[in-house]
Biotite code that builds the C-alpha atoms (Angstrom):
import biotite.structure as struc

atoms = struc.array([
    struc.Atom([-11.111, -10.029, 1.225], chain_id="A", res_id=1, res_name="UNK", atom_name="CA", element="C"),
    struc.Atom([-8.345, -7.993, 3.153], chain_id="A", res_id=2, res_name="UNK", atom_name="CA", element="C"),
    struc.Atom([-9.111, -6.780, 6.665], chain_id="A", res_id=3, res_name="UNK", atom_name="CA", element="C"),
    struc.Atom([-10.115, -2.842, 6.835], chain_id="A", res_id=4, res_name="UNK", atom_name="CA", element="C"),
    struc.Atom([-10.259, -0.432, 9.547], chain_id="A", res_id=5, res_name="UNK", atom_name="CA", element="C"),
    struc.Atom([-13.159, 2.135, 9.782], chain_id="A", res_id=6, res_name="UNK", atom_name="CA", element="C"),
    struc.Atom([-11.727, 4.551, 7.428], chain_id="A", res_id=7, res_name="UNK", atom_name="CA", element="C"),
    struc.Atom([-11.673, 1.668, 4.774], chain_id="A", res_id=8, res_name="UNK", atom_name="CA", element="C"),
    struc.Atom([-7.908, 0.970, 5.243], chain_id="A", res_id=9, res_name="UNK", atom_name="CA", element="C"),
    struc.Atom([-6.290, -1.585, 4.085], chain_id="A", res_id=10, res_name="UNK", atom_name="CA", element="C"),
    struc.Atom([-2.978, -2.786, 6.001], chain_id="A", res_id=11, res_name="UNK", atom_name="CA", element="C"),
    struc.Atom([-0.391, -1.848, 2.747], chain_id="A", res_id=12, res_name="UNK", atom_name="CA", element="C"),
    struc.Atom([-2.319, 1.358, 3.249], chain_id="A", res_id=13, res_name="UNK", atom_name="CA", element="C"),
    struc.Atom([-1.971, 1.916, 7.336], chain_id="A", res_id=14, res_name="UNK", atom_name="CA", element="C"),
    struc.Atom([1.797, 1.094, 6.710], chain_id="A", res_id=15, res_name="UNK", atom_name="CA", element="C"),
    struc.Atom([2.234, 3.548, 3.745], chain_id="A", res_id=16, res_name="UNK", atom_name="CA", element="C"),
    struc.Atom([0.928, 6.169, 6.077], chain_id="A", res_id=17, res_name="UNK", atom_name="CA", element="C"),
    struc.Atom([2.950, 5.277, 9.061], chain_id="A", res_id=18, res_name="UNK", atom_name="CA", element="C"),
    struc.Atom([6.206, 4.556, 6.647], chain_id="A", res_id=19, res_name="UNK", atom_name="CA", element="C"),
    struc.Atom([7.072, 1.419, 6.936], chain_id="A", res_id=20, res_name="UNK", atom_name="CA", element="C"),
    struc.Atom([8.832, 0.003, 4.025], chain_id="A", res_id=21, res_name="UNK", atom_name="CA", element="C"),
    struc.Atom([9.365, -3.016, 5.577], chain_id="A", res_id=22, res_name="UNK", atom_name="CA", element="C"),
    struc.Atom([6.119, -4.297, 6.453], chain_id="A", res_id=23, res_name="UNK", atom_name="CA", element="C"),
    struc.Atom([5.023, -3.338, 3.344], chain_id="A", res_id=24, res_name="UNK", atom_name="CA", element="C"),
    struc.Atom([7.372, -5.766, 1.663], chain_id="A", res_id=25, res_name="UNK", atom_name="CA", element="C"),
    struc.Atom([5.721, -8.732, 4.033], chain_id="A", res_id=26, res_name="UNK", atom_name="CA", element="C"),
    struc.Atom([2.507, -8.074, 2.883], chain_id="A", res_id=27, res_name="UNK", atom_name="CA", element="C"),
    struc.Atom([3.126, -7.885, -0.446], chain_id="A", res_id=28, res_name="UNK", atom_name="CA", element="C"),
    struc.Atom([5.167, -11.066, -0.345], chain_id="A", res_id=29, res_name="UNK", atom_name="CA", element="C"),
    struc.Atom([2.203, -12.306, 1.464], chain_id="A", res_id=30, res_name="UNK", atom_name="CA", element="C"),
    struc.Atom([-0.457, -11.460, -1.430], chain_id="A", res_id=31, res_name="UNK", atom_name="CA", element="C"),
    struc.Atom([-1.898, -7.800, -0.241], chain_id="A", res_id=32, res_name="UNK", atom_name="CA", element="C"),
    struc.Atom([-3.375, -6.523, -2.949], chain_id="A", res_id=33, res_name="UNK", atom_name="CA", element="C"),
    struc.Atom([-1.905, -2.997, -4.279], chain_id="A", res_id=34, res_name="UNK", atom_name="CA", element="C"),
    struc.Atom([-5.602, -1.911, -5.780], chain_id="A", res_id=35, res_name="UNK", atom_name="CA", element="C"),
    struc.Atom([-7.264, -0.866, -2.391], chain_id="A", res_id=36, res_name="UNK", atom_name="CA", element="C"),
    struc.Atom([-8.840, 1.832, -1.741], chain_id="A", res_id=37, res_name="UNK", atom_name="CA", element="C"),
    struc.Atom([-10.035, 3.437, 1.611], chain_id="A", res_id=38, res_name="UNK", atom_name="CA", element="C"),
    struc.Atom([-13.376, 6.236, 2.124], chain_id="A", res_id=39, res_name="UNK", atom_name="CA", element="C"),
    struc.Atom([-11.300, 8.988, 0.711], chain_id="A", res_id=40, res_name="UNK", atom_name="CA", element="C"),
    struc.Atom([-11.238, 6.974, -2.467], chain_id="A", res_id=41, res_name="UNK", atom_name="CA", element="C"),
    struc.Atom([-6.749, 6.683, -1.657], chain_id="A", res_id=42, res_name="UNK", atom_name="CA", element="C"),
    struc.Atom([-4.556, 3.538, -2.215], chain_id="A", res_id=43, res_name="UNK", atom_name="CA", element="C"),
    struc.Atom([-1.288, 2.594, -0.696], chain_id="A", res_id=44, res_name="UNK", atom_name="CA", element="C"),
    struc.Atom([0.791, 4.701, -3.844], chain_id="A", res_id=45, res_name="UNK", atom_name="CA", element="C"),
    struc.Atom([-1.648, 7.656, -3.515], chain_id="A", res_id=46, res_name="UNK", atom_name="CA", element="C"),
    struc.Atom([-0.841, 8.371, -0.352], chain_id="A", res_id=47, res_name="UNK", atom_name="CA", element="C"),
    struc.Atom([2.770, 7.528, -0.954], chain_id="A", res_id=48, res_name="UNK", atom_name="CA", element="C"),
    struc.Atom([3.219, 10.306, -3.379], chain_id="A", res_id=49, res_name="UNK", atom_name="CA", element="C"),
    struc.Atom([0.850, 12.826, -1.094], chain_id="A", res_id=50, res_name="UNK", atom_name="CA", element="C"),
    struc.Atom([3.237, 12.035, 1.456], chain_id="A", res_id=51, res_name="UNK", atom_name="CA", element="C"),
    struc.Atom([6.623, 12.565, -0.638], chain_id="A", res_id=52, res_name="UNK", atom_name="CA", element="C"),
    struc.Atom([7.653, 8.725, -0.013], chain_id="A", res_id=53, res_name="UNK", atom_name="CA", element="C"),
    struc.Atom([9.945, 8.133, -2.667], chain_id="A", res_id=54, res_name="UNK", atom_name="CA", element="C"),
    struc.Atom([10.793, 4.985, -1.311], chain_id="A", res_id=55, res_name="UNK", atom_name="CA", element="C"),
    struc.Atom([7.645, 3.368, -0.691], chain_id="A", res_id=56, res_name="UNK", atom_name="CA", element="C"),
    struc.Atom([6.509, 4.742, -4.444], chain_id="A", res_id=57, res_name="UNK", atom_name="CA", element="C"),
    struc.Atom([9.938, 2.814, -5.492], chain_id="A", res_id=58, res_name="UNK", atom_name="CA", element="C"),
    struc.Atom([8.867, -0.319, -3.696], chain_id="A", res_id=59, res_name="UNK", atom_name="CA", element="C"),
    struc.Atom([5.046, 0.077, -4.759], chain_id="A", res_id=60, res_name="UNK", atom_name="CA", element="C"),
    struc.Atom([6.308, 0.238, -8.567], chain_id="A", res_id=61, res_name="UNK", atom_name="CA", element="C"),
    struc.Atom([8.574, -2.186, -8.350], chain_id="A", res_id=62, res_name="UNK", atom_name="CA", element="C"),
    struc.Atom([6.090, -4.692, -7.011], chain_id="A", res_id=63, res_name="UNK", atom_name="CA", element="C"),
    struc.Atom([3.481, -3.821, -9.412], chain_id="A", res_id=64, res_name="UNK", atom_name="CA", element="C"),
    struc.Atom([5.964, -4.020, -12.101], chain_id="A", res_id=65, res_name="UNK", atom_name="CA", element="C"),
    struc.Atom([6.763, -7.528, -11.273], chain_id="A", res_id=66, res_name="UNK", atom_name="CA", element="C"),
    struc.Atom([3.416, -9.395, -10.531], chain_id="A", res_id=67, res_name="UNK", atom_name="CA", element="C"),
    struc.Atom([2.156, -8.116, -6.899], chain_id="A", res_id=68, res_name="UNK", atom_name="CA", element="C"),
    struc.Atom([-1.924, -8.414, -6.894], chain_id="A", res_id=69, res_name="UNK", atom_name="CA", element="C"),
    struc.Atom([-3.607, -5.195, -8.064], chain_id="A", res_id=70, res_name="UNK", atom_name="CA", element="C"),
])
């Protein structure tokens, strides 16, 4: 079970938001899972692409598309 805050956030989410590609990369490398979703029913890509973060979408894909936990 990952660690939320009170809006249901998971850290790959709180990162997306805040836009950094970096830490993402650590927690994915670390086993975060891509699949979770916070009280406004969002996950990491969702708000990646309401946010217009091309890169983090790139690095989201990527990750799914080669074995990162859903």
């Amino acid at each position: 079970t990952e660690v939320r805050d009170k809006f249901g956030r998971t850290p790959l989410i709180v990162a997306t938001i805040y836009g950094h590609p970096e830490v993402i990369q650590v927690l994915l490398v670390g086993g975060a899972s891509m699949g979770g979703k916070d009280v406004n029913n969002m996950t990491a890509y969702s708000y990646a692409r309401v946010l217009d973060r091309t890169d983090i979408m790139q690095l989201l894909r990527y990750a799914r598309h080669h074995g990162a936990r859903r």
